[in-house]
N, C-alpha and C positions, 0 to 999 in steps of 0.2 A: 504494500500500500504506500510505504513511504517513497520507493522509488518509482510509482506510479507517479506521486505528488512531484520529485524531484526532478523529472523527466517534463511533466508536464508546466512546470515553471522555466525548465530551460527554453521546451520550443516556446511558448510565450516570449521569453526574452528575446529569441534569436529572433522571432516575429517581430516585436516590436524596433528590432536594434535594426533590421532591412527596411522596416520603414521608415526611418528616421531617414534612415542613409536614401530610400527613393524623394525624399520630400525636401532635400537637400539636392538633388540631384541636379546638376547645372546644363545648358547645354552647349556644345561645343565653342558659340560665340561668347560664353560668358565665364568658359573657364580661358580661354584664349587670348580674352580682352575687356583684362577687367579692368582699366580702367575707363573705358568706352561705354560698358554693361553700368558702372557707377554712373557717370553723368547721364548716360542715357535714361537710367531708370529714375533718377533725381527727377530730371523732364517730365518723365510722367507722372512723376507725385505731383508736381507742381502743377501742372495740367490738371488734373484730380483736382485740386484744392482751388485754383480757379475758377472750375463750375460748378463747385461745393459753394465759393462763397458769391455768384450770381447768385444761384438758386437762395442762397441763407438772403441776397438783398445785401450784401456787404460790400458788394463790387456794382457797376452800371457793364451793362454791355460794352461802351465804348473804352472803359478801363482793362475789360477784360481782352476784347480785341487787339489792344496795346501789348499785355500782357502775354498773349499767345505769340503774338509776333515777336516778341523779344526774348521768347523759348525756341521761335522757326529759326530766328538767326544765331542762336547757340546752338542748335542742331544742325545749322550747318555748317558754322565751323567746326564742329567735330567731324564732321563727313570730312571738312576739307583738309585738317588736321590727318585723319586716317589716311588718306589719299596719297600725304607725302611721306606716309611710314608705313606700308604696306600695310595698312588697317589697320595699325597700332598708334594711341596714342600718347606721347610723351608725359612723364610727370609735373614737367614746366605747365604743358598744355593743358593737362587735368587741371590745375590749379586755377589757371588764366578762369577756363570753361565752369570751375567753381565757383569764383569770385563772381563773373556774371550771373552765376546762377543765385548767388547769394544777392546779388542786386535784386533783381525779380522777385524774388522770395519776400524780400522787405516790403513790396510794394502790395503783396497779397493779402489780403484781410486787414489793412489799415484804415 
C-alpha cells in the first residue's frame, strides 16, 4: 500500500514537473532572440493597456492614436535594428528601444 502511495506521488510529481517545463516552453524566436521577444512583448503590454484605458475613459481616442503610433515607430526600429544584425538585437539597442518605451508608458493612464 505504501508503495502504491509512493509511486503514485512520484508520477504526480513527474506530471506536474512536465508541465511546468511545457508552460515555460518558448518558441524558437524567443529563445533565439530574447532581447527582441523583450521589447516586443513590452509593445504588447503597452498596446493592452492603451485600450484598457480608452475603454476605463482615461485616455481620448486621439491620445490613444498618438500613443499606438509611437509603439508603430519603436517596432520599427526594432525591425530595423534586426535587419542590420541578422535578426538580433544589440544590448545598446535594447536599451535605446526601452527608454522609448518607457517614454510611452509615462504617457498611459495619466
Amino acid at each position: 500500500m505504501k508503495t502504491a502511495i509512493k509511486l503514485a506521488t512520484l508520477a504526480l510529481a513527474v506530471l506536474m514537473g512536465g508541465m511546468s517545463v511545457c508552460a515555460f516552453a518558448d518558441t524558437a524566436f524567443e529563445r533565439n532572440h530574447t532581447r527582441r521577444d523583450q521589447v516586443n512583448d513590452r509593445l504588447e503590454t503597452q498596446n493592452h493597456r492603451i485600450r484598457h484605458e480608452v475603454k476605463e475613459g482615461e485616455l481620448n481616442h486621439r491620445q490613444a492614436m498618438r500613443l499606438h503610433r509611437a509603439d508603430r515607430r519603436i517596432r520599427m526600429e526594432e525591425r530595423r535594428f534586426a535587419r542590420r544584425h541578422h535578426g538580433s538585437v544589440t544590448p545598446a539597442e535594447q536599451a535605446r528601444l526601452n527608454r522609448q518605451e518607457n517614454r510611452v508608458s509615462r504617457h498611459i493612464g495619466q
